[in-house]
PyMOL Python script that loads the backbone (N, CA, C, O; Angstrom):
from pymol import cmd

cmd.read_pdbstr("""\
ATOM      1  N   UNK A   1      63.716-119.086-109.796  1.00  0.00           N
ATOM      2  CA  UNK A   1      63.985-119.662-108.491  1.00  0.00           C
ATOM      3  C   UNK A   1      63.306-121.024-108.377  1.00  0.00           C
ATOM      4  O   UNK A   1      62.208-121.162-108.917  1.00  0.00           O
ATOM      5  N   UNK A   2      63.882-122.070-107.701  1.00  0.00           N
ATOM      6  CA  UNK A   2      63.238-123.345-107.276  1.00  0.00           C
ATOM      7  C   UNK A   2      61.979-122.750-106.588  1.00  0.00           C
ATOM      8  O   UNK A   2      61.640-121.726-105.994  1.00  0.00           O
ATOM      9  N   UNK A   3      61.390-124.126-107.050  1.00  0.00           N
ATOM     10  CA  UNK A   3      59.930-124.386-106.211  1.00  0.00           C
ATOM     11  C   UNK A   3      59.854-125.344-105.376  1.00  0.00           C
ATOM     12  O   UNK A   3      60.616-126.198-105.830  1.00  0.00           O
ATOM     13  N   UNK A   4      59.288-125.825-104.193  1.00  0.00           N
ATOM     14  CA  UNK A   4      58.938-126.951-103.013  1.00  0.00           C
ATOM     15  C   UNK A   4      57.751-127.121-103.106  1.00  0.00           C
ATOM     16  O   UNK A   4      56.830-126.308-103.178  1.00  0.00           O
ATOM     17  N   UNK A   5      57.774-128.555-103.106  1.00  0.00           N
ATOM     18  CA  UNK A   5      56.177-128.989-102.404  1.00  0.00           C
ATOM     19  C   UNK A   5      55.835-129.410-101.327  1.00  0.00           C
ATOM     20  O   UNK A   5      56.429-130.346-100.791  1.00  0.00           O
ATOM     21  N   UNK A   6      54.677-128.729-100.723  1.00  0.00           N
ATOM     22  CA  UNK A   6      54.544-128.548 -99.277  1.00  0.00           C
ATOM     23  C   UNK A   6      53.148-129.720 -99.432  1.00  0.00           C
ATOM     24  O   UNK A   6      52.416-129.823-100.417  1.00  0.00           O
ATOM     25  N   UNK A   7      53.063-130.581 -98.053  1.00  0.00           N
ATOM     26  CA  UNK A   7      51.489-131.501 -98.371  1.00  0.00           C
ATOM     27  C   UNK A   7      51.277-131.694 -96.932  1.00  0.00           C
ATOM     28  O   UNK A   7      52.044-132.362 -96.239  1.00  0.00           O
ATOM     29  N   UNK A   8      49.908-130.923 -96.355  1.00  0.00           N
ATOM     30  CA  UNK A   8      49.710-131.195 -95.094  1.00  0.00           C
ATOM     31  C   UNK A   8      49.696-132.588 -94.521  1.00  0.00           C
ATOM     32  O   UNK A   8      48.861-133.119 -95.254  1.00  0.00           O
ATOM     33  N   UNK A   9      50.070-133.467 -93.719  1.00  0.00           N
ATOM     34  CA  UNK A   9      50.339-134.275 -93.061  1.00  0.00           C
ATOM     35  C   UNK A   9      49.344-134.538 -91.755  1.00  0.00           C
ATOM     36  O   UNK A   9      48.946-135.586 -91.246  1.00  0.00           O
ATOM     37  N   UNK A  10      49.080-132.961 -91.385  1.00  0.00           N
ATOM     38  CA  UNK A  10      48.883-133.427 -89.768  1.00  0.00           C
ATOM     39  C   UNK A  10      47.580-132.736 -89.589  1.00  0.00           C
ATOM     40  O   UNK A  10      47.170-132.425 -90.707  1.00  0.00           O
ATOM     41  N   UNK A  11      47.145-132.540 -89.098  1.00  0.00           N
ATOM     42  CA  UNK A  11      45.561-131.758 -88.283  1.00  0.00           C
ATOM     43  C   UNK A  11      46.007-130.423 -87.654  1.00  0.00           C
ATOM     44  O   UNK A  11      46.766-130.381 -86.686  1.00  0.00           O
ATOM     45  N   UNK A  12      45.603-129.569 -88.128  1.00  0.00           N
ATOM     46  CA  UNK A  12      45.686-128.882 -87.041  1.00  0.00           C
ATOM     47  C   UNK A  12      44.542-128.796 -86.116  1.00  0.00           C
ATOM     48  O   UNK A  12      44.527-127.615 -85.770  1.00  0.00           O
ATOM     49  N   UNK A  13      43.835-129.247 -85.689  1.00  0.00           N
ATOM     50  CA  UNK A  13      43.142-129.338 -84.468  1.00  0.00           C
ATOM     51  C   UNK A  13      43.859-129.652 -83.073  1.00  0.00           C
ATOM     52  O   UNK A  13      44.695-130.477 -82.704  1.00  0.00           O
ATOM     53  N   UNK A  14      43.159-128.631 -82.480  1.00  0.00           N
ATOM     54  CA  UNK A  14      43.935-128.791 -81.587  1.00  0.00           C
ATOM     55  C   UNK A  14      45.426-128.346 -81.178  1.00  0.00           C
ATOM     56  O   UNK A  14      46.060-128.819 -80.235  1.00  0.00           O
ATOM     57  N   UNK A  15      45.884-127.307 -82.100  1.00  0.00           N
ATOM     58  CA  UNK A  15      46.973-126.477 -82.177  1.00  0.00           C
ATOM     59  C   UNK A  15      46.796-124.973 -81.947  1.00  0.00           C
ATOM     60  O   UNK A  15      45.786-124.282 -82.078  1.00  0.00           O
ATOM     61  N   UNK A  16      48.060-124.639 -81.566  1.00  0.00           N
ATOM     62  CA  UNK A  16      47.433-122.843 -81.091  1.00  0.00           C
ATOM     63  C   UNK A  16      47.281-122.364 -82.424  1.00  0.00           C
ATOM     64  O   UNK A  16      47.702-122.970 -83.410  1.00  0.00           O
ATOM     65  N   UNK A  17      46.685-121.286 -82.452  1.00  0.00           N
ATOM     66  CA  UNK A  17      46.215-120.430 -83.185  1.00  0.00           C
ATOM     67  C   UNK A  17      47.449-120.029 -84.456  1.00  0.00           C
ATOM     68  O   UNK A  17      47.175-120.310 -85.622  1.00  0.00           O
ATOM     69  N   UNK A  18      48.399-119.559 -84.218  1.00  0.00           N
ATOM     70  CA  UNK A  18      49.496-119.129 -84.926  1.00  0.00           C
ATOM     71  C   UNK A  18      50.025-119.909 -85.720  1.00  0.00           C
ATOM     72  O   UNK A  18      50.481-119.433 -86.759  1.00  0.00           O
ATOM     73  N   UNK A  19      50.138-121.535 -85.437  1.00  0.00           N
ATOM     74  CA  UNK A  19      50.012-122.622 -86.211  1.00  0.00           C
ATOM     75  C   UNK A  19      49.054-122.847 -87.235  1.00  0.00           C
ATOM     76  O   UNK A  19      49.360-123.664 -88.104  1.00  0.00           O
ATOM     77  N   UNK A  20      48.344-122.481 -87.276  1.00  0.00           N
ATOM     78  CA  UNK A  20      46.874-122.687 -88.182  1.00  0.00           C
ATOM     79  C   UNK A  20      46.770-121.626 -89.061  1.00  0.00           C
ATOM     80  O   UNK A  20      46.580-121.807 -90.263  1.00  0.00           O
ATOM     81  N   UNK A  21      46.889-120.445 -88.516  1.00  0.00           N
ATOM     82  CA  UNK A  21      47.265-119.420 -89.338  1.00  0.00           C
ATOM     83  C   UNK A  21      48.575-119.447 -90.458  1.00  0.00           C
ATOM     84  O   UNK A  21      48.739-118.829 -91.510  1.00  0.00           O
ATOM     85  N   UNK A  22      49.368-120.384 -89.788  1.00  0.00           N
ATOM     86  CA  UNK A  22      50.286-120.420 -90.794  1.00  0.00           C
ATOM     87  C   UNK A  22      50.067-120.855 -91.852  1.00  0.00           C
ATOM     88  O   UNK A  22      50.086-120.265 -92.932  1.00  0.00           O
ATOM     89  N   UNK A  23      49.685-122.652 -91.471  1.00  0.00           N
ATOM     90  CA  UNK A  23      49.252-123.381 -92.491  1.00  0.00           C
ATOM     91  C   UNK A  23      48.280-122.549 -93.464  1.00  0.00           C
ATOM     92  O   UNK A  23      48.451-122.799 -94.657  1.00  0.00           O
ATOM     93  N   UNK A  24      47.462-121.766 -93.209  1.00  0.00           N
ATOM     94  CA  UNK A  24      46.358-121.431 -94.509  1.00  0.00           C
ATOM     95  C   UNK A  24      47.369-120.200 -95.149  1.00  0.00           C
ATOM     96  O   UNK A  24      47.228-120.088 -96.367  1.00  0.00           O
ATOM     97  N   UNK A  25      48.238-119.376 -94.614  1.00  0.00           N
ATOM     98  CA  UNK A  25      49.393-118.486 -95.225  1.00  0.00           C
ATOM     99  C   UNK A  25      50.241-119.125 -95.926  1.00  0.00           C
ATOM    100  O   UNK A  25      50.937-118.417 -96.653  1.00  0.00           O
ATOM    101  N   UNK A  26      50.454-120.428 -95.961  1.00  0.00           N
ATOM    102  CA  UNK A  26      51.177-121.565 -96.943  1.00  0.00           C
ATOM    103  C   UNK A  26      50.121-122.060 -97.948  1.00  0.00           C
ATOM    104  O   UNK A  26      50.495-122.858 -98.807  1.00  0.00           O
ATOM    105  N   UNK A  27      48.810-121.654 -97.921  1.00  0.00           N
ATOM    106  CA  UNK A  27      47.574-121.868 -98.937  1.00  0.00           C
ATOM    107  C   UNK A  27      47.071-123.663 -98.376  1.00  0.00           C
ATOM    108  O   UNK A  27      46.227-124.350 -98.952  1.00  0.00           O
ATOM    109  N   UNK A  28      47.829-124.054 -97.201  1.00  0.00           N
ATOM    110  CA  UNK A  28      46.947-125.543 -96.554  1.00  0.00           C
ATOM    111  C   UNK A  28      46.051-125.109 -95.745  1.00  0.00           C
ATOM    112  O   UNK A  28      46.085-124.159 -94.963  1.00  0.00           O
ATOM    113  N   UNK A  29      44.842-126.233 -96.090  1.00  0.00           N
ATOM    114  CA  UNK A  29      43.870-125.759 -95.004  1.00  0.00           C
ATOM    115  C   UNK A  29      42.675-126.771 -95.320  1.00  0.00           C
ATOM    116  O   UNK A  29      41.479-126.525 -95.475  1.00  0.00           O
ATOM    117  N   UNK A  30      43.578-128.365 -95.382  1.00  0.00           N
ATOM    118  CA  UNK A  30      42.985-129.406 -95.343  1.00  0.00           C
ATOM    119  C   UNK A  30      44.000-130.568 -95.717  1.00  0.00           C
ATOM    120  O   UNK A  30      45.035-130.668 -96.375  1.00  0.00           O
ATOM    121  N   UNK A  31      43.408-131.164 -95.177  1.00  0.00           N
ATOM    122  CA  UNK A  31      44.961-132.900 -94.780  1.00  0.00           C
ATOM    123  C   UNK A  31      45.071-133.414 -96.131  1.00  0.00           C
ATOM    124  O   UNK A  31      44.104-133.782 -96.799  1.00  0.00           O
ATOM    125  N   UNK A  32      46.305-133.428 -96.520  1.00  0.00           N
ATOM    126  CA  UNK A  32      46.585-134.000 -97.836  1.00  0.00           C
ATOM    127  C   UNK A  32      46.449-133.657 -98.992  1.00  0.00           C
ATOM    128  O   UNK A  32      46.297-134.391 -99.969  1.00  0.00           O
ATOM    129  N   UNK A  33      46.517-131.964 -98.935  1.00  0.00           N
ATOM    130  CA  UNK A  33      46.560-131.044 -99.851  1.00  0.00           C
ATOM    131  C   UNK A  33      48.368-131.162-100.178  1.00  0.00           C
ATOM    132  O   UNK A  33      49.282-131.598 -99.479  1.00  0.00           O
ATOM    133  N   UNK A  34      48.346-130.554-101.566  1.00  0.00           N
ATOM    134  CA  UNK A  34      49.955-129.971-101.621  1.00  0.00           C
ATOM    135  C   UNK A  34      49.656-128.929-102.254  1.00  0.00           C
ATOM    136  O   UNK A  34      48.636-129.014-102.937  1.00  0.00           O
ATOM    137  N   UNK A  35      50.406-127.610-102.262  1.00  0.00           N
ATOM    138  CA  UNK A  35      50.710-127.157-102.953  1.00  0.00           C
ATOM    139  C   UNK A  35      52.767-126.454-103.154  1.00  0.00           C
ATOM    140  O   UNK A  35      53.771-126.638-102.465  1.00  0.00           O
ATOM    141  N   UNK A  36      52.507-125.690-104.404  1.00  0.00           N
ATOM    142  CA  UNK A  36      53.789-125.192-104.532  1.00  0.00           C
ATOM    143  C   UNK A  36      54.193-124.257-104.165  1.00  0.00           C
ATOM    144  O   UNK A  36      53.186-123.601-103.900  1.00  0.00           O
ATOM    145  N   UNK A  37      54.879-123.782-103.982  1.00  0.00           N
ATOM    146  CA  UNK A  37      55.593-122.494-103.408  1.00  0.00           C
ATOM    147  C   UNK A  37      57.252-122.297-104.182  1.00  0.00           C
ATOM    148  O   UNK A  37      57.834-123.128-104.880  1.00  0.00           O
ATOM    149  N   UNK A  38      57.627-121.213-103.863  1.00  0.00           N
ATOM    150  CA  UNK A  38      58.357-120.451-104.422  1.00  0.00           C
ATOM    151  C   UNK A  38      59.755-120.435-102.718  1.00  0.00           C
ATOM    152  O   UNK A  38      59.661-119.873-101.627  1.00  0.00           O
ATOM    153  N   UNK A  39      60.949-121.402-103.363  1.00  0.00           N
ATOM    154  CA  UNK A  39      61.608-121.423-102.035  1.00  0.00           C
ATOM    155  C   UNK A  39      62.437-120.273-101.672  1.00  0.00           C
ATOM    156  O   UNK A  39      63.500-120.081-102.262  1.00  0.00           O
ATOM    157  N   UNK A  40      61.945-119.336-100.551  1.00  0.00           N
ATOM    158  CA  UNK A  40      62.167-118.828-100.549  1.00  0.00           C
ATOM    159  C   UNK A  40      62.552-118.449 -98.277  1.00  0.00           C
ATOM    160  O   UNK A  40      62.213-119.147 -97.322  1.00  0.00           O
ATOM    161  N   UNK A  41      63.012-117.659 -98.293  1.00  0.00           N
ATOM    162  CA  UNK A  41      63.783-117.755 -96.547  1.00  0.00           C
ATOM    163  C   UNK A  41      62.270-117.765 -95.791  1.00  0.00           C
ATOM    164  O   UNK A  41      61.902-118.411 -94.809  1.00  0.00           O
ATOM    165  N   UNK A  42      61.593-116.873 -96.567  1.00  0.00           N
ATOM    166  CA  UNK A  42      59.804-116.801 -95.555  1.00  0.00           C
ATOM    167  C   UNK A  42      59.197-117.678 -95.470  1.00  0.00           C
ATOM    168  O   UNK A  42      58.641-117.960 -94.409  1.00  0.00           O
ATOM    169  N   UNK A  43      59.066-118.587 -96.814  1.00  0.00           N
ATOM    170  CA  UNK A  43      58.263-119.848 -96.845  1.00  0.00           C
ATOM    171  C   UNK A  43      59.334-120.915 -95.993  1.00  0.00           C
ATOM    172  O   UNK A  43      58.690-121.911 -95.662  1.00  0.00           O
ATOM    173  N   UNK A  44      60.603-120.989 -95.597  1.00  0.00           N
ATOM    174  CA  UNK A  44      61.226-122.361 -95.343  1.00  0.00           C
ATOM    175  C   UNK A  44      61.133-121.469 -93.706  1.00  0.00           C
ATOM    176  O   UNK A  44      61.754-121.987 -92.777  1.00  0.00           O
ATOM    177  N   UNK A  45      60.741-120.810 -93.570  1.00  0.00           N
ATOM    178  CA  UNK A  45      60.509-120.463 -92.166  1.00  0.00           C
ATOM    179  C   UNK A  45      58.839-120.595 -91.529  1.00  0.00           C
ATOM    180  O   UNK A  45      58.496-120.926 -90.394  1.00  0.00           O
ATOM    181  N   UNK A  46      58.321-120.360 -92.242  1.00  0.00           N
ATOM    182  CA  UNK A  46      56.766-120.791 -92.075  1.00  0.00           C
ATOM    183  C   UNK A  46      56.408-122.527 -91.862  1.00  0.00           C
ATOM    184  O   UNK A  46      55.566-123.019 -91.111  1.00  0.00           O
ATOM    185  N   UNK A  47      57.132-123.059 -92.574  1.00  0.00           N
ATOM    186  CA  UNK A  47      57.465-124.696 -92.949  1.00  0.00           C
ATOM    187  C   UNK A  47      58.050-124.978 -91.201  1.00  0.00           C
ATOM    188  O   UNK A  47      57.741-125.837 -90.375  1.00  0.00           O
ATOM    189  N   UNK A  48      58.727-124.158 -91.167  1.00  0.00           N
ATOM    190  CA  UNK A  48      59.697-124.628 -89.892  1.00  0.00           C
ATOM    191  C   UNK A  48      58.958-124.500 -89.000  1.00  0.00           C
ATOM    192  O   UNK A  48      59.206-125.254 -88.060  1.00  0.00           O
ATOM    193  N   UNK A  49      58.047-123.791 -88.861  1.00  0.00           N
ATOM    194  CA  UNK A  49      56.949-123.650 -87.435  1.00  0.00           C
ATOM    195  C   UNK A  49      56.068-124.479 -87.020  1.00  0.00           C
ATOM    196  O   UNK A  49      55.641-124.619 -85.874  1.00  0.00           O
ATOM    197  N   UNK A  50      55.656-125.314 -88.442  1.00  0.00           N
ATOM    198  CA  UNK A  50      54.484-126.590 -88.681  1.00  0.00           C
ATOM    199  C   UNK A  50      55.114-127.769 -89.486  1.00  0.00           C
ATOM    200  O   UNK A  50      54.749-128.383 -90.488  1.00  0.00           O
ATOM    201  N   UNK A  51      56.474-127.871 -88.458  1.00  0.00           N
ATOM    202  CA  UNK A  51      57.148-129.143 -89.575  1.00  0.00           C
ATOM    203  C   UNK A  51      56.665-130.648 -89.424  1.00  0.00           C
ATOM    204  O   UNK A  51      56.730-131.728 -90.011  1.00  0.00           O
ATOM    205  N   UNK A  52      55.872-129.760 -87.691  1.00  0.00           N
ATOM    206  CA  UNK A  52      55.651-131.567 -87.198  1.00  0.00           C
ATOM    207  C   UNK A  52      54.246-131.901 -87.986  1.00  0.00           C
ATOM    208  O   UNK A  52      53.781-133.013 -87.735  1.00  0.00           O
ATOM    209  N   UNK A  53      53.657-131.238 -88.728  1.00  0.00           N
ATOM    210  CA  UNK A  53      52.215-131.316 -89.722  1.00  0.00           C
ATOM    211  C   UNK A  53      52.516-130.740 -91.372  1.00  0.00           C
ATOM    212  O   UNK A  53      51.730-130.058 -92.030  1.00  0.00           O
ATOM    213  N   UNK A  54      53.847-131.214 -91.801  1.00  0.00           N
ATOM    214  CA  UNK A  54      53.417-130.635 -93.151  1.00  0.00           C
ATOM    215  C   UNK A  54      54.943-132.174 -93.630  1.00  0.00           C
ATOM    216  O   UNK A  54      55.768-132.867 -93.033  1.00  0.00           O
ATOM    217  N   UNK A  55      54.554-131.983 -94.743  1.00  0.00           N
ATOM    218  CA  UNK A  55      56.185-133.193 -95.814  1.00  0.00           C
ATOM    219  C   UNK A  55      56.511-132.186 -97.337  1.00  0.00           C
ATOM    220  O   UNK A  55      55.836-131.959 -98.341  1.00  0.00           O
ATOM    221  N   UNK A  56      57.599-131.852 -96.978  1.00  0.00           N
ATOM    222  CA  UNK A  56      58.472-131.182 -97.854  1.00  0.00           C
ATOM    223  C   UNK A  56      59.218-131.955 -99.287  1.00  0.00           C
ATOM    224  O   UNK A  56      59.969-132.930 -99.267  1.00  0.00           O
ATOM    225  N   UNK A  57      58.837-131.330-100.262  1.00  0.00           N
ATOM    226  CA  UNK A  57      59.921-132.097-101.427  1.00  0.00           C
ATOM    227  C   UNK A  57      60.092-131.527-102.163  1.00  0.00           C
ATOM    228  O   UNK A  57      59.189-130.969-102.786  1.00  0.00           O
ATOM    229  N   UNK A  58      61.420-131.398-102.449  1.00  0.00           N
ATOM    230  CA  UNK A  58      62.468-130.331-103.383  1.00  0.00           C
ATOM    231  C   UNK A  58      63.297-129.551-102.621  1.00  0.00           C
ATOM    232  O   UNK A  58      64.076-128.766-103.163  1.00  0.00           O
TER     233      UNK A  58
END
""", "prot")
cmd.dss("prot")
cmd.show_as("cartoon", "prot")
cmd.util.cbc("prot")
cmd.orient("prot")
């Protein structure tokens, strides 16, 4: 299966809780990290919750 690269963008400070939780369930949990992931419907839905703090490629 394809892989995506996910690279935090934004802060979460200052975001509710469920947001933040996401990001570290995507393995971010500091600005200008990337990592890879496995594209898959859970991860492009997790992405979708924190799109306005993360940059997608692939």
């Amino acid at each position: 299966m394809a892989t995506i690269r996910i690279t935090q963008t934004g802060s979460p400070i200052r975001r509710e809780k469920r947001q933040r939780a996401t990001l570290v369930g995507l393995g971010l949990n500091k600005m200008h990290r990337t990592v890879e992931r496995e594209d898959t419907p859970e991860v492009r839905g997790a992405i979708r919750k924190v799109q306005h703090m993360v940059e997608v490629e692939g």
